[in-house]
PAFIVO-39604 format. One record per residue (C-alpha): x, y, z; residue in three letters. Coordinates in steps of 0.02 Angstrom, whole numbers, plus 50000, padded with zeros to 5 digits. Layout:
N
XYZALA...
// end
This chain:
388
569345480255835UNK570345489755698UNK569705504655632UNK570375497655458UNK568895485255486UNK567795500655431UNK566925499655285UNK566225512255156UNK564795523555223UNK564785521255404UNK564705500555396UNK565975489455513UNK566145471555461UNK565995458755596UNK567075442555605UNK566495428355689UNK567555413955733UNK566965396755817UNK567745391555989UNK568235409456024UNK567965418856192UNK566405427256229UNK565685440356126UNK566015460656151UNK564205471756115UNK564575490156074UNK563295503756023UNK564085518555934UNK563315531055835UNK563845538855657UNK562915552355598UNK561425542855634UNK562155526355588UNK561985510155740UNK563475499455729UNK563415482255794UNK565035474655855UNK565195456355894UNK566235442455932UNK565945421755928UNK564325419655959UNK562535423655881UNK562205439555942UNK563085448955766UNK561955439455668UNK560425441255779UNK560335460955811UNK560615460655591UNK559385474855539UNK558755479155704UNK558335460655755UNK557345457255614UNK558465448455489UNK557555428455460UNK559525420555539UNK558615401355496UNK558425405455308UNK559905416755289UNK561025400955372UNK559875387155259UNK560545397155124UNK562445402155155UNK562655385255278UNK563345387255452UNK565205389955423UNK566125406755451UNK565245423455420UNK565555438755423UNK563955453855464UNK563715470555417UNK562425481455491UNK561685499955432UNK560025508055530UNK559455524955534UNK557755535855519UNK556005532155564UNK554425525455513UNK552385527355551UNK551175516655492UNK549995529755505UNK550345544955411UNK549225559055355UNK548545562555192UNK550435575355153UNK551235562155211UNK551745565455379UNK551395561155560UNK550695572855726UNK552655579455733UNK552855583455556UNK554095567255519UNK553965558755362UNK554565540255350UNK556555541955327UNK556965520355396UNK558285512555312UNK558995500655367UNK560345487955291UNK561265472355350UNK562485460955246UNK562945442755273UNK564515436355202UNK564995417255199UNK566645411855157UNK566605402354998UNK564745402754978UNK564305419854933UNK563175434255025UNK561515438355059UNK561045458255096UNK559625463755162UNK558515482155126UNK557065488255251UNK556325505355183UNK554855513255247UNK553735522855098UNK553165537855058UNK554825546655077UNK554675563555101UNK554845575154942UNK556385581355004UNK557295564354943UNK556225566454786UNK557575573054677UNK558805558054715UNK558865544954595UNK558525528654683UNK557475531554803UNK557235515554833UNK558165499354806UNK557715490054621UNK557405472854575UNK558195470054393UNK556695469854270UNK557605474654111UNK558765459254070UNK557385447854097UNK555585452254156UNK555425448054347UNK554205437154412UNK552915440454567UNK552895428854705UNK551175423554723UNK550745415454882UNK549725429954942UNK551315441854937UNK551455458854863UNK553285451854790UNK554445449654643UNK555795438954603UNK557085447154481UNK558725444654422UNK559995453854317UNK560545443054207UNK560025439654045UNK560095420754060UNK559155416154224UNK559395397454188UNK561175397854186UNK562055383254284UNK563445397254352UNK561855410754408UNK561625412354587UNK561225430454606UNK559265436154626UNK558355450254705UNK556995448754785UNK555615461354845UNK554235461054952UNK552985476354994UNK551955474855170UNK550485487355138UNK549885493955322UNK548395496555302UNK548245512355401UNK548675526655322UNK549495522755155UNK551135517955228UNK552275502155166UNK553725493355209UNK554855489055057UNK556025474855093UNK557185469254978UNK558265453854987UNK560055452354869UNK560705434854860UNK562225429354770UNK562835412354802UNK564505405454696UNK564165391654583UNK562375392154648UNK561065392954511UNK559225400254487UNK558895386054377UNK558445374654528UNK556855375354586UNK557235370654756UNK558685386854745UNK557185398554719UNK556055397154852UNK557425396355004UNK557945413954914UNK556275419754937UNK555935414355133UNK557335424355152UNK556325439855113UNK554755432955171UNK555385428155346UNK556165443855349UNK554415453455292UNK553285444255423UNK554625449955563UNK554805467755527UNK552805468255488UNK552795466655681UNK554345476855730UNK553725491655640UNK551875488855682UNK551235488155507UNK550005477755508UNK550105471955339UNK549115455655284UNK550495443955255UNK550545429655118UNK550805411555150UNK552485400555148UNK553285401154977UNK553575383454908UNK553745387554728UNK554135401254626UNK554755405554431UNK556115408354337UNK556245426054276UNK555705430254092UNK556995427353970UNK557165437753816UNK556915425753691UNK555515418853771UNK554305427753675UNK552585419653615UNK551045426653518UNK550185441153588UNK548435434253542UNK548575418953661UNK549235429653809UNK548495428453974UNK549605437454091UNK550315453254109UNK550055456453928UNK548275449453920UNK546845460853824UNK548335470153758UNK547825471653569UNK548985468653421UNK549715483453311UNK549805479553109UNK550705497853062UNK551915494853216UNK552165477753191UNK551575469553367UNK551265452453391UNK552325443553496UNK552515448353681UNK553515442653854UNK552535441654001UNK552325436254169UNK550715428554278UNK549955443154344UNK549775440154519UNK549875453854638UNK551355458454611UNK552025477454655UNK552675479654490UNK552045470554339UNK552785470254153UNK552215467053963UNK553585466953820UNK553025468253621UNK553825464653495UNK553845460453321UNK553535442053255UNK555315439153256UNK555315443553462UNK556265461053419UNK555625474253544UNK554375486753496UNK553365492553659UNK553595490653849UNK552285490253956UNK552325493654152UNK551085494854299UNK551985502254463UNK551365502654632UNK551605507854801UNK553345513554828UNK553895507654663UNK552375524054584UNK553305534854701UNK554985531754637UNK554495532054451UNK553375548454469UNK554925555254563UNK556165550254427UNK555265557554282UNK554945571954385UNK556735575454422UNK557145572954213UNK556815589454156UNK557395583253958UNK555755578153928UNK554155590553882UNK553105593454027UNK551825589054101UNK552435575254235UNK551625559054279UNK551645569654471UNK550855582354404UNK549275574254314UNK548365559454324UNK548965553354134UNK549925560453968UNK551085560053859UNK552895561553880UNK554175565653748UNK553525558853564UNK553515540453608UNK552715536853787UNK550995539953880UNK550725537554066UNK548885531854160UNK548555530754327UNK547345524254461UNK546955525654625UNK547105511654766UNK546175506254922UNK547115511355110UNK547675528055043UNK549125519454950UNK550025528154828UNK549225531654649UNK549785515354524UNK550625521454393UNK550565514954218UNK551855518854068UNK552005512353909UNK553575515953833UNK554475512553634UNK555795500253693UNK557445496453630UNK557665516753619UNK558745529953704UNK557455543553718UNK555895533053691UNK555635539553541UNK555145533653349UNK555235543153206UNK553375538053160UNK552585532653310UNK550825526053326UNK550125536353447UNK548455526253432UNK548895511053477UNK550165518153606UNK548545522753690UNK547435507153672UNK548985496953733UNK549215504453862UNK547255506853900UNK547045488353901UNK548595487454014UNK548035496554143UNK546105494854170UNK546655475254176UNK548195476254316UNK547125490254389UNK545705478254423UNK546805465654481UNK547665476354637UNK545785481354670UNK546155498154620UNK545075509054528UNK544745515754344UNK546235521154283UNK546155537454210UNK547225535854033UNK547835549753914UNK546715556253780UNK547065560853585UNK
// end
């Protein structure tokens, strides 16, 4: 095979053709990198991130015509770490591992395995682990039983031309605090999240996926049930009154001086991330609300950490605040050692989260209400919120 069949950061694309000879298997490392050659039959697409990759819902989704596979693995993972974060020999969980399929004409799906906590090392890297789009339009948890979301970047979801969604799903192992973050990317052409059959075959994707590398890695997570249904992300003109909420934004108060009383939600339903937009009672934004958990607190605690524009102290530094003059932080701890949640509420619609008058107040009871409620919901403790 070529070597101009490389790709960027270590990755060699795969072609598989039907009625061709039989395949070719070569191991070869780079820097720390396992790259899977293959030739016409299944074996590309079955060793896809280190065996694990759900090949039934990744072909019910691109079909069974030509492909092409990419394949990334490195680092390592225990499901039972110490309370610093590291096992017996001093190793932190470093997995990642990443494998793409393309199909001609239809479109790819790419899959992301991480093992959390990273150790603090990668703390000052933004990114630390991969996102599900939240800001466009507020994403949606899976339900079922799964720790999951279903996100998209685009601020129409419903569009007939919108095939692209991200989904997550975070196995807990119950161990030592430990998680396994997989994240599925699907983009199909002239496929659309507006079908509700489209949805859930995106979401066995990453579920199938999740229940495979739960065993691989020995996690031991408790795993959800088979997805049949799931939502469309939240638009942002989908805003209704805050009074008559009874998700995410539920028991979150309304604001006179600051003008709240419309919000965006989502069911809140175990979800690793959960969100709550305010706004005025035109739908313009006022506040943003958000509850993080598991490796998704890590990575925000690490990003604000790493920001060194904004006043100190750091949401990693104390159990809640205030950060620059527009934005507090609570927090709370979680059963199994997991990480801390974290929960932020935030002016939105502004560069530096700021307002020239802000109403620290209700910033507070907001995002009070906020948190004891998701808090309660993940089985996680009292949070402890900011004071005057």
């Amino acid at each position: 095979m070529a070597l101009s069949r490389l790709r960027l950061g270590g990755w060699l694309t795969r072609r598989r053709r039907w009625g061709l000879g039989a395949a070719v298997l070569a191991l070869a490392a780079l820097t720390g990198t396992i790259v899977w050659m293959a030739g016409s039959d299944d074996r590309a697409l079955d060793a896809a991130c280190d065996g694990v990759l759900a090949v039934d819902e990744v072909r019910a989704v691109l079909g069974d015509g030509e492909i092409s596979v990419s394949n990334r693995s490195k680092g390592t993972f225990d499901a039972d770490l110490k309370a610093d974060g590291k096992n017996d020999e001093g190793v932190a969980n470093t997995l990642s591992v990443q494998c793409q399929v393309e199909a001609d004409g239809k479109g790819s799906v790419k899959v992301t395995i991480e093992g959390a906590p990273r150790p603090p090392t990668r703390h000052g890297f933004d990114g630390i682990y991969t996102s599900v789009p939240t800001e466009n339009a507020l994403a949606v948890p899976l339900g079922h039983g799964w720790s999951g979301l279903f996100g998209t970047a685009n601020e129409r979801p419903d569009d007939r031309e919108d095939g692209e969604a991200t989904t997550a799903v975070v196995l807990n192992c119950p161990k030592g605090g430990s998680s396994l973050l997989i994240t599925v990317e699907t983009d199909l052409i002239g496929g659309t999240l507006d079908d509700p059959a489209a949805r859930p075959a995106y979401v066995r994707t990453a579920t199938a996926t999740a229940e495979a590398a739960n065993d691989h890695w020995g996690c031991g997570a408790r795993l959800g049930k088979p997805v049949d249904t799931v939502g469309l992300p939240v638009n942002k003109d989908e805003y209704e009154p805050l009074l008559g909420a009874d998700g995410t934004c539920g028991a979150v108060p309304t604001a006179a001086r600051s003008a709240v009383s419309t919000a965006r939600e989502t069911a809140r339903d175990g979800a690793p991330r959960e969100s709550c937009a305010l706004g005025a009672r035109d739908g313009s934004p006022r506040y943003r609300l958000d509850a993080y958990y598991g490796p998704y607190a890590e990575e925000a605690r690490a990003e604000y950490s790493a920001d060194r524009g904004l006043d100190g102290p750091y949401p990693s530094e104390e159990p809640s605040g205030r950060l620059g003059q527009s934005a507090h932080w609570a927090s709370a701890s979680c059963p199994d050692n997991a990480e801390d949640a974290l929960f932020l509420v935030r002016a939105d619609s502004t560069k530096d989260d700021t307002r020239r008058e802000p109403d620290l107040a209700y910033e507070r009871a907001a995002l009070k209400a906020f948190a004891e409620a998701s808090a309660r919901s993940h089985g996680c403790g009292a949070p402890a919120v900011p004071g005057r």
